[in-house]
N, C-alpha and C positions, 0 to 999 in steps of 0.2 A: 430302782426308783422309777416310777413313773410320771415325774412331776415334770421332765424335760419334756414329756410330748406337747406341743402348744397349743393342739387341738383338742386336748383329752378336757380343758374346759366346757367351750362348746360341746362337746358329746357330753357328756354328766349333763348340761342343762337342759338340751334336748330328751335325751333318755327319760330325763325327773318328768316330763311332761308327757310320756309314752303313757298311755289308759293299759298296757302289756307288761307289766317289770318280770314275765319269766318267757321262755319258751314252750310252745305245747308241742310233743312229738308225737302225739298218739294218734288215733283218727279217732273223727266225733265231733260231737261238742262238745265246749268248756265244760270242765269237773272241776268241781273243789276239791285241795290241795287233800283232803281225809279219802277221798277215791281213786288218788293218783301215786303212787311213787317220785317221790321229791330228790333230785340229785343237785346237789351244791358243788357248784365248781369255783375256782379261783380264778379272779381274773386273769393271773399270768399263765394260767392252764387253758395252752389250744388242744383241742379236740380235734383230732387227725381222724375217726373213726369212733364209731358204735353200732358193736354184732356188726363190724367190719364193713360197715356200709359207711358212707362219708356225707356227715349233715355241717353242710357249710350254717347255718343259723344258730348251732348250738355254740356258736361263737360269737355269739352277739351282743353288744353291749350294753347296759342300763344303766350305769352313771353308778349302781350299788358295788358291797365289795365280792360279791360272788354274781356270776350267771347261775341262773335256779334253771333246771332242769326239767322238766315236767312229762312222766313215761309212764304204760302203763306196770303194773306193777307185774316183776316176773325179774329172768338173769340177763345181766346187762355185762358187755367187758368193753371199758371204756378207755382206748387207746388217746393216751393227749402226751406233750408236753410243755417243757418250762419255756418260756420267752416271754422276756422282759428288759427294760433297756436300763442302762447308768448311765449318767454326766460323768463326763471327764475333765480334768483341767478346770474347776467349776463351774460347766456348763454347758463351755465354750466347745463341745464336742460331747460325741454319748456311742457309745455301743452298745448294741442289743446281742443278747448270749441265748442261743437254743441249743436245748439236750436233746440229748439219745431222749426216748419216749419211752413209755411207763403203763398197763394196761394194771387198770384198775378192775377188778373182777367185785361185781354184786349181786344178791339177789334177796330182792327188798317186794312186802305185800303195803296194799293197800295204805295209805297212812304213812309208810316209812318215809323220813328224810336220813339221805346218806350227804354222808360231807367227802370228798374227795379231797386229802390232807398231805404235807409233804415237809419236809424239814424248809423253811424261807432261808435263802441266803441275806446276811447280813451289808454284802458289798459285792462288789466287780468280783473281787481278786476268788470267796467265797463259789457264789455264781458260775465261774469259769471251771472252778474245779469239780462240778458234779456234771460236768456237758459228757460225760460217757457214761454218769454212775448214777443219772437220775431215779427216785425211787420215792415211792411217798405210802399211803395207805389210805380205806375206805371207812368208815366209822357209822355204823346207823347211831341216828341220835334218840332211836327209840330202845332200844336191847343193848345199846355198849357192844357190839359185834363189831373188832376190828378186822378187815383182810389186806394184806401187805399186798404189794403189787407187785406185779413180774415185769423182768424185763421186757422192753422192747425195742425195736429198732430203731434210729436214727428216722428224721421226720423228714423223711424221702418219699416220694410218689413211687409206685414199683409201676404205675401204668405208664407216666413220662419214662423210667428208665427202659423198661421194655419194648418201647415204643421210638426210644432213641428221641424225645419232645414232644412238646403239645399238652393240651390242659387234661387233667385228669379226670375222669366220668365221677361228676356228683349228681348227690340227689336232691332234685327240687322239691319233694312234696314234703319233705322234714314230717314224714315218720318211720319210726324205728320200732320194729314188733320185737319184744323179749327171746333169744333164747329157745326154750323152755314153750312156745305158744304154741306148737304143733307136735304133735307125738312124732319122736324120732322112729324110722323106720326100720324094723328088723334085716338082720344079716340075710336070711332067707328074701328079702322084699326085693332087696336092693339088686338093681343091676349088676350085670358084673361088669368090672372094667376093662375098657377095649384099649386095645394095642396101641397106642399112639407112632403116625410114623415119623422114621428115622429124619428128625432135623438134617439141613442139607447144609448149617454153619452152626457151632457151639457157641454158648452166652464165653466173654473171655472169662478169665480166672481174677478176680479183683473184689477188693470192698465193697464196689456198688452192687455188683450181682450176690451178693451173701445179702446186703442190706435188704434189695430185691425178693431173695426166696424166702430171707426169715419173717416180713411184713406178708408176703402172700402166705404163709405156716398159718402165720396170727388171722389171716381173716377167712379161712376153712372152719368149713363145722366140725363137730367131730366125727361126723360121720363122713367127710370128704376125707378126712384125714385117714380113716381107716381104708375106704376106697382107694388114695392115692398108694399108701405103704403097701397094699396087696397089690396093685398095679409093679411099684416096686420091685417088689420081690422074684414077680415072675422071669 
């Protein structure tokens, strides 16, 4: 429930008076919603990344019951997860529950609106039990096209972990090019990968460094991936 926050009034009456009820991530100028790809999120869905890049405003709030999304049309993987608070005791106390993260894969033309959907916990006790097992699905509401979502990591910074603290590099201009916008480059194109040298202390052996390497997996293309695994191998 979200009714214990005291301030989520004032924001809904603020918001209602915003001339903006979506976010634009594209560059340009304003397009109607029939030129854009429309991504509906839920409010208790934070958005950790999209195409791996980290947009603090697609977290923003409008007083409505979704953040609309507004991108240009092309494949999107939209890493978010659950966080949302309960009252306890009737009130008089609340905790808030965040999951393991959840990457929403889409790839939506012109026109499309996708919903970003996930099973709602009915209480605390509910809520609690899917913080490892979070999982939800993408739904265009133009084709009936569902894609179930793959796991993802625990909603950790892999830069603060890396970096041993400090804020993580976002992006201020809140846009996010698809995917899909630039022709991938062929195996002959591609440089080859150089030697990296021999680290002079190893990351320790522990959850945070798994949480660490599997969030930096997730935001490689796939053509870093195929360059890192030949790095790899050598």
């Amino acid at each position: 429930m979200r009714g214990f926050f005291g301030v989520a009034l004032v924001v809904g009456l603020l918001s209602g008076c915003a001339q903006q009820s979506h976010v634009k991530l594209y560059a340009g100028s304003e397009l109607p919603p029939a030129q854009v790809m429309v991504v509906e999120v839920p409010n208790e869905l934070e958005v950790l990344s999209i195409n791996g890049q980290q947009v603090p405003s697609a977290n923003a709030l409008f007083g409505t019951e979704n953040k609309t999304l507004h991108l240009q049309p092309g494949e999107y993987r939209i890493n978010t997860y659950y966080k949302n608070g309960f009252d306890i005791g009737g009130g008089l106390s609340h905790e808030v529950v965040r999951t393991r993260s959840a990457v929403y894969s889409l790839d939506g033309h012109a026109g499309d609106v996708w919903k970003l959907e996930y099973n709602e916990p009915a209480n605390l006790q509910e809520a609690q039990a899917m913080v490892d097992t979070f999982a939800g699905w993408a739904i265009n509401q133009r084709t009936g096209e569902r894609v179930v979502t793959e796991a993802g990591p625990k909603p950790v910074s892999a830069i603060n972990q890396l970096l041993g603290g400090g804020s993580a590099i976002t992006d201020t201009q809140s846009i996010v090019e698809p995917l899909n916008s630039a022709p991938a480059k062929t195996a002959a194109a591609m440089p080859a990968p150089s030697r990296a040298a021999k680290p002079t202390q190893n990351l320790p052996h522990n959850d945070a460094t798994l949480n660490t390497l599997q969030q930096l997996w997730l935001l490689l293309s796939p053509e870093s991936r195929a360059a890192f695994l030949e790095w790899a191998q050598q």
